[in-house]
C-alpha positions as CSV (number, residue, x, y, z in Angstrom):
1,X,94.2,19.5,12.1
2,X,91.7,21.0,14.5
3,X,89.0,23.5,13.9
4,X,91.1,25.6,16.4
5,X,94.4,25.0,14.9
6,X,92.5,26.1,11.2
7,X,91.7,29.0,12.8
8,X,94.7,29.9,14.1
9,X,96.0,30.3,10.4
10,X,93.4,32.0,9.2
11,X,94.4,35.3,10.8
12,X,95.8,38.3,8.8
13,X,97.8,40.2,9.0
14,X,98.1,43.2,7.9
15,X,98.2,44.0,6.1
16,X,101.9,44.2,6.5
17,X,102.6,40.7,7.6
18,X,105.0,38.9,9.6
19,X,108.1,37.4,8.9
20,X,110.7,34.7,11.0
21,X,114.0,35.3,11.9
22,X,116.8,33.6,13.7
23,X,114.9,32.6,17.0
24,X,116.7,31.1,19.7
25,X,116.6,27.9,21.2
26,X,113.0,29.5,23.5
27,X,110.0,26.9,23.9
28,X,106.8,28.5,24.9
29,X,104.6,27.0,27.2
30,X,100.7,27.3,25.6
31,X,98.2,28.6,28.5
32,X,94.4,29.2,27.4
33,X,94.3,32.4,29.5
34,X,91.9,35.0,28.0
35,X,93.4,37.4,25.3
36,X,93.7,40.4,27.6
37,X,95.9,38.2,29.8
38,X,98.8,38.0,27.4
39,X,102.0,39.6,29.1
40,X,105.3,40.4,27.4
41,X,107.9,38.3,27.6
42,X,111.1,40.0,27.0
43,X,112.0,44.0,26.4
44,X,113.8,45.6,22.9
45,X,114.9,48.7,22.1
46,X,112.0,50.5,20.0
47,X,114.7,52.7,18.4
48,X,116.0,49.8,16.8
49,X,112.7,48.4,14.8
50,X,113.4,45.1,12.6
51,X,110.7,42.5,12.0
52,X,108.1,41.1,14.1
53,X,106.2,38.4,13.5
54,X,104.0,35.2,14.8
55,X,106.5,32.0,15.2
56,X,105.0,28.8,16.9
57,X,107.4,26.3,19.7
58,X,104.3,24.7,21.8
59,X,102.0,27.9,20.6
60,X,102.2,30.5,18.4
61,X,103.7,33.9,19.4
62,X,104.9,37.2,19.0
63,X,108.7,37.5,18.2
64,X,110.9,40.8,17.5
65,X,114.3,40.4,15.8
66,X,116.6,43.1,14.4
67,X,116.4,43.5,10.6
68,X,119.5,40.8,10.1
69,X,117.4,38.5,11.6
70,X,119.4,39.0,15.0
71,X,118.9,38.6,18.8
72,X,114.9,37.2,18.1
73,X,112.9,37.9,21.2
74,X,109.6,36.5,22.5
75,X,106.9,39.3,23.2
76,X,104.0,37.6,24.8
77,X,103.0,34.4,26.3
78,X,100.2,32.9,26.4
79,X,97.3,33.0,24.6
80,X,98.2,31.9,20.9
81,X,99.2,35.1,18.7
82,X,99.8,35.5,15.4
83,X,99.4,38.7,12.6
84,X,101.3,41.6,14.1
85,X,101.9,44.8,12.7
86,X,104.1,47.8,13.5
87,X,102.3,51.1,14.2
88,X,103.1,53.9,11.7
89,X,105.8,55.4,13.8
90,X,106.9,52.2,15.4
91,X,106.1,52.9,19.1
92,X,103.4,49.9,19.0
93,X,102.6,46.5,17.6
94,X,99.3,45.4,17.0
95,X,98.5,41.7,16.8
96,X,95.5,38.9,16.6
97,X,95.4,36.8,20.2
98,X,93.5,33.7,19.9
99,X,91.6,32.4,23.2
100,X,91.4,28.8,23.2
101,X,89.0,28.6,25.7
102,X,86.3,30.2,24.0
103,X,87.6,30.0,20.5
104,X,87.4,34.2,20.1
105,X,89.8,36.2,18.5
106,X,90.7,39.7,19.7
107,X,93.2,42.4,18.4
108,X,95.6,43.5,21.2
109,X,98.1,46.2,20.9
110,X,101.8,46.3,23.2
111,X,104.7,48.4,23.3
112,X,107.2,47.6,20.7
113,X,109.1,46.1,23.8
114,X,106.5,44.0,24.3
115,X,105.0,46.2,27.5
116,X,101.9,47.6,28.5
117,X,99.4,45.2,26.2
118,X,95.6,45.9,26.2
119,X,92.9,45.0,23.8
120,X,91.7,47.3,21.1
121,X,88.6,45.2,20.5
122,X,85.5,43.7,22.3
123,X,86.6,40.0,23.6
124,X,82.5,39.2,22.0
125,X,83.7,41.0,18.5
126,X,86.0,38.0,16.9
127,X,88.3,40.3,15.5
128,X,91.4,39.2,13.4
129,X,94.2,42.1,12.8
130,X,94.6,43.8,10.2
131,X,96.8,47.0,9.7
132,X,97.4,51.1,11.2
133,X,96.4,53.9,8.0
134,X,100.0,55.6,7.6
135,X,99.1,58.9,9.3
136,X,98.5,56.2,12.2
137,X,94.6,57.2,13.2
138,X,93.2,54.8,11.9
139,X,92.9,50.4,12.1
140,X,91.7,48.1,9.8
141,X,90.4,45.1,11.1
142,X,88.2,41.9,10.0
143,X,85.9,39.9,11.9
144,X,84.4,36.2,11.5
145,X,81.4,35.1,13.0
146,X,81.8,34.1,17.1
147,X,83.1,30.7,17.3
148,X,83.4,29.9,13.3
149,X,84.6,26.7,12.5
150,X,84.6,28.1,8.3
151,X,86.1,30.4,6.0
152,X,82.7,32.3,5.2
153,X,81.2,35.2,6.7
154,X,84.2,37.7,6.7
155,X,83.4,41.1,7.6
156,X,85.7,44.5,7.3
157,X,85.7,47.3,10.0
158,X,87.6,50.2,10.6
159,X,88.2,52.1,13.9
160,X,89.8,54.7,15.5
161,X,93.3,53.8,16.6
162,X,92.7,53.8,19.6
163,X,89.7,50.9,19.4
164,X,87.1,53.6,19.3
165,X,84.1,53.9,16.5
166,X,84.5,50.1,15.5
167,X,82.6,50.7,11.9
168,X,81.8,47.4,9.7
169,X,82.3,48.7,6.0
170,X,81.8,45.7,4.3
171,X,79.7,42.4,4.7
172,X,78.5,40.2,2.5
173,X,75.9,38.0,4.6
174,X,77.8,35.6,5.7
175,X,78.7,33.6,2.3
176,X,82.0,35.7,1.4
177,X,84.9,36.2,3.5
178,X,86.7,39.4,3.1
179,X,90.3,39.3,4.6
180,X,93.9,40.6,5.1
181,X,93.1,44.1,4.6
182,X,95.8,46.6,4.7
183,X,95.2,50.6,3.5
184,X,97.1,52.5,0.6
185,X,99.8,54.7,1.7
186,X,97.8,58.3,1.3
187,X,94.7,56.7,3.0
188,X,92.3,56.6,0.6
189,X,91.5,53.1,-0.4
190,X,91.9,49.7,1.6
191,X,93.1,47.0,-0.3
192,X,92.1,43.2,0.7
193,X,91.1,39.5,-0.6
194,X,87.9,38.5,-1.0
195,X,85.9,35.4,-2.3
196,X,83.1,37.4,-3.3
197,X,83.8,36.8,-7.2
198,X,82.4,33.4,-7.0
199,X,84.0,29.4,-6.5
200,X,86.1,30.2,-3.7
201,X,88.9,32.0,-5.1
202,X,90.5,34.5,-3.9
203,X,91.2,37.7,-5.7
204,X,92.4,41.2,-4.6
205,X,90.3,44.2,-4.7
206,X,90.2,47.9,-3.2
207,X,87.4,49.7,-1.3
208,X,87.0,53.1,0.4
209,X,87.7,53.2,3.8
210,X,83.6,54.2,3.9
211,X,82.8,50.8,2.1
212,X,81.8,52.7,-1.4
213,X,83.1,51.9,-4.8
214,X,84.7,48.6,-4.7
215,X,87.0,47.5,-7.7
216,X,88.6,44.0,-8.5
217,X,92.5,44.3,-9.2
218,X,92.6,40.5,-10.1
219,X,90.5,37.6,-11.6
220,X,90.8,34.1,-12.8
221,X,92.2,35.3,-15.9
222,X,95.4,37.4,-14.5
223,X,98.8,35.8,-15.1
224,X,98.9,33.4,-12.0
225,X,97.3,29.9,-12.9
226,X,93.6,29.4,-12.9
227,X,91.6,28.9,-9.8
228,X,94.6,30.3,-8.2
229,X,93.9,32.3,-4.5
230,X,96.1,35.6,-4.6
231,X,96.3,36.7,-0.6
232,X,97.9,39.1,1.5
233,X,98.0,41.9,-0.6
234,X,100.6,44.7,0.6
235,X,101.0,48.3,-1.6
236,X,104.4,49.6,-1.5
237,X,105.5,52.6,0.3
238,X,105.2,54.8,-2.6
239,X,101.8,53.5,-3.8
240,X,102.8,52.1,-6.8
241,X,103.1,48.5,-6.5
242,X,101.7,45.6,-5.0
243,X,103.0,42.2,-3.3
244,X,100.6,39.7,-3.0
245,X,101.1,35.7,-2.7
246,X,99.5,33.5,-5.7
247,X,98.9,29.6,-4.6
248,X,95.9,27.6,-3.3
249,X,94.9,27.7,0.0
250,X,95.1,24.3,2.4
251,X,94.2,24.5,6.0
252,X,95.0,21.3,6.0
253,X,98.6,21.8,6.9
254,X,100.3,23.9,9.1
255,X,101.7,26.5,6.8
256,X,98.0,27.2,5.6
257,X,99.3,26.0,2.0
258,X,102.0,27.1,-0.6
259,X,102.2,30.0,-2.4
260,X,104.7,32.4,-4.6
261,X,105.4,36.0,-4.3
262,X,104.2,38.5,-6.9
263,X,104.0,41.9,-7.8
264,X,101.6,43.9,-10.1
265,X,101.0,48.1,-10.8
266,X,98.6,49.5,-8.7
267,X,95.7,49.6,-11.0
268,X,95.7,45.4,-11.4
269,X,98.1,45.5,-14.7
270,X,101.8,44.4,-15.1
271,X,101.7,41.1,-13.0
272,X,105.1,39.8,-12.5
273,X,106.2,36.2,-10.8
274,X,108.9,37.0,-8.3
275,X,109.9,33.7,-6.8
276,X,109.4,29.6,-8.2
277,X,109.6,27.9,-5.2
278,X,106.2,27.1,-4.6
279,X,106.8,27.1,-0.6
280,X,106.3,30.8,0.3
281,X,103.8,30.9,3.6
282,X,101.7,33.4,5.3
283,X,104.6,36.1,5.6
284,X,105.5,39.0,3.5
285,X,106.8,42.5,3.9
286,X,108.0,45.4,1.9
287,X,110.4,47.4,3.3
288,X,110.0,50.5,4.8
289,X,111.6,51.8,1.9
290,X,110.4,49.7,-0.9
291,X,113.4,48.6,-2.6
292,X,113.1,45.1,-0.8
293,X,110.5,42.5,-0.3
294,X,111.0,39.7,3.0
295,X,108.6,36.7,2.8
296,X,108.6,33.4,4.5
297,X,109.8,30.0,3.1
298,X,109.8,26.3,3.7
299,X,107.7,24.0,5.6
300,X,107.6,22.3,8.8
301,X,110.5,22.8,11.1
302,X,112.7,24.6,8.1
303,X,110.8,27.5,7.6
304,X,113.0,31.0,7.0
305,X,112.7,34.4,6.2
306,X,114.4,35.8,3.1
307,X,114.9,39.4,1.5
308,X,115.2,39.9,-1.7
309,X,115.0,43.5,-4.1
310,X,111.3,44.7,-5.0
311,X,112.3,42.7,-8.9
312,X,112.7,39.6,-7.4
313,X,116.7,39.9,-7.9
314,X,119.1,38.8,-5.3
315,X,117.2,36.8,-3.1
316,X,119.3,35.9,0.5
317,X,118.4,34.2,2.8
318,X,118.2,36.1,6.7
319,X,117.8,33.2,8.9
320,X,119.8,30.0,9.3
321,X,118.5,28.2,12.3
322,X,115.4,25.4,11.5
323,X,113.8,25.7,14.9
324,X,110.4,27.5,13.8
325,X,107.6,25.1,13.7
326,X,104.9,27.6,12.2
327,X,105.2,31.1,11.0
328,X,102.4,33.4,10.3
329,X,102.2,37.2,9.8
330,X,105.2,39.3,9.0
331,X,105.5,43.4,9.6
332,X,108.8,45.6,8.9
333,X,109.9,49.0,10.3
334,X,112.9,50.7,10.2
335,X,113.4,54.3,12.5
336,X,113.4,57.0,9.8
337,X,112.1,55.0,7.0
């Protein structure tokens, strides 16, 4: 795989993340244009809300289905695009486009038809998405050094919603990578993963949204293997939970490695093994009213997305169709939720 391709994968997002659904029979053409060149590529009905997430035919885009994994639409074409995340009131997606020209990442934002797309960050920044704070004034972002061709040197930042006061709260000189950050519902804490504990593991922890006081939730010895990297951390809606995946990391293929789904309290404790498969990829969801979890499954070209309740209980899958050839980032929003 390329150092491109790698990074590609290594985007977040958000922390709510992305998740497939039935796409039509759509191949994308891939065009290096520069990240604020991205145009939309088909119109929904914001009303509606469902999932969007990052799906790949020649390159990786933004898709929009409705929540039964319906009537999946293309959003932008192309520069590649991966990590999106619905706004807090579901008006705007947010989302990672990667320039392969000059290797640079940048956070765009669109309609949630897909209109009206414009960056949020500096083209020169490197930025990587991330997720909105629930009252919606707020974005939390990471950024890697320009043009890195390794997971090291992860920064977090938070700005202003509107791109504004870009603010980097956490940096560890270049040896840790901080990643997939996503905020607690009342605001007060960011939760993300981090290699900073030592021997490239990654474990969960929380910060302030100031960069003070920052507390490990996980370590080797929590109940999901040694040496184990436990990513994409998500809190549920009501704060007292939180998803995570628990697998090893390999950017050596395309779904960025295997993994499981599991849920733990709040504070770290209770940490319970939802699924066995051992094929979960970089997707996963709660839902906007946290009684279900949606995550992404499979490999290759027979990757879906399934729902199943916040125990793990009646999982069901949404999608049918094998067409996706990558899936990465998964966000959910339902209108009044």
């Amino acid at each position: 795989m390329s150092k491109i391709s790698k990074l590609v994968l290594v985007r977040h997002l958000a922390v709510r993340l992305g998740l497939a659904a039935t796409l039509i029979g759509v191949v994308l053409a891939s065009n290096p244009a520069r990240a604020q060149s991205s145009t939309p590529a088909a119109t929904a009905d914001a009303a509606q809300g469902g999932f969007v997430f990052g799906g790949k035919f020649a390159g990786v885009q933004i898709y929009r289905a409705n929540s039964d994994g319906s009537h999946s639409k293309a959003l932008t074409t192309g520069d590649q695009s991966d990590f999106p995340v619905w706004s807090s009131d579901g008006t705007q997606i947010a989302y990672t486009a990667f320039n392969l020209t000059t290797s640079m990442a940048q956070i765009i934002v669109m309609d949630a038809d897909g209109t009206n797309p414009h960056p949020l960050t500096d083209a020169a920044l490197n930025a990587f998405s991330g997720a909105w704070s629930s009252d919606g004034k707020q974005f939390v972002f990471y950024v890697l050094p320009p043009k890195a061709t390794s997971l090291n040197g992860g920064s977090l930042y938070v700005m202003a919603a509107d791109g504004s006061h870009p603010t980097k709260i956490l940096d560890d000189g270049g040896t840790v990578l901080n990643w997939f950050p996503s905020w607690t519902p009342d605001g007060k804490r960011i939760i993300f993963s981090s290699d900073r504990g030592g021997g490239k593991v990654y474990q969960i922890y929380t910060i302030n949204p100031d960069g003070t006081d920052i507390q490990a939730l996980t370590d080797d010895k929590t109940d999901t293997g040694t040496a184990t990297d436990r990513v994409l951390p998500l809190v549920s809606p009501d704060g007292k939970q939180i998803v995570f995946l628990a697998g090893k990391l390999n950017f050596q293929v395309a779904e960025g490695g295997k993994y499981d789904v599991y849920v733990m309290n709040a504070d770290g404790s209770n940490v319970r093994q939802l699924t066995t498969v051992n094929n979960v990829v970089l997707g996963l969801a709660w839902s906007p009213d946290g009684k279900q979890i949606a995550y992404l499954a499979g490999s290759g070209q027979k990757i879906h997305l399934y729902v199943m309740d916040a125990d793990g209980s009646n999982p069901a899958t949404i999608t049918t169709s094998n067409v996706i050839l990558q899936s990465v980032g998964l966000s959910w929003f339902e209108p009044g939720k």
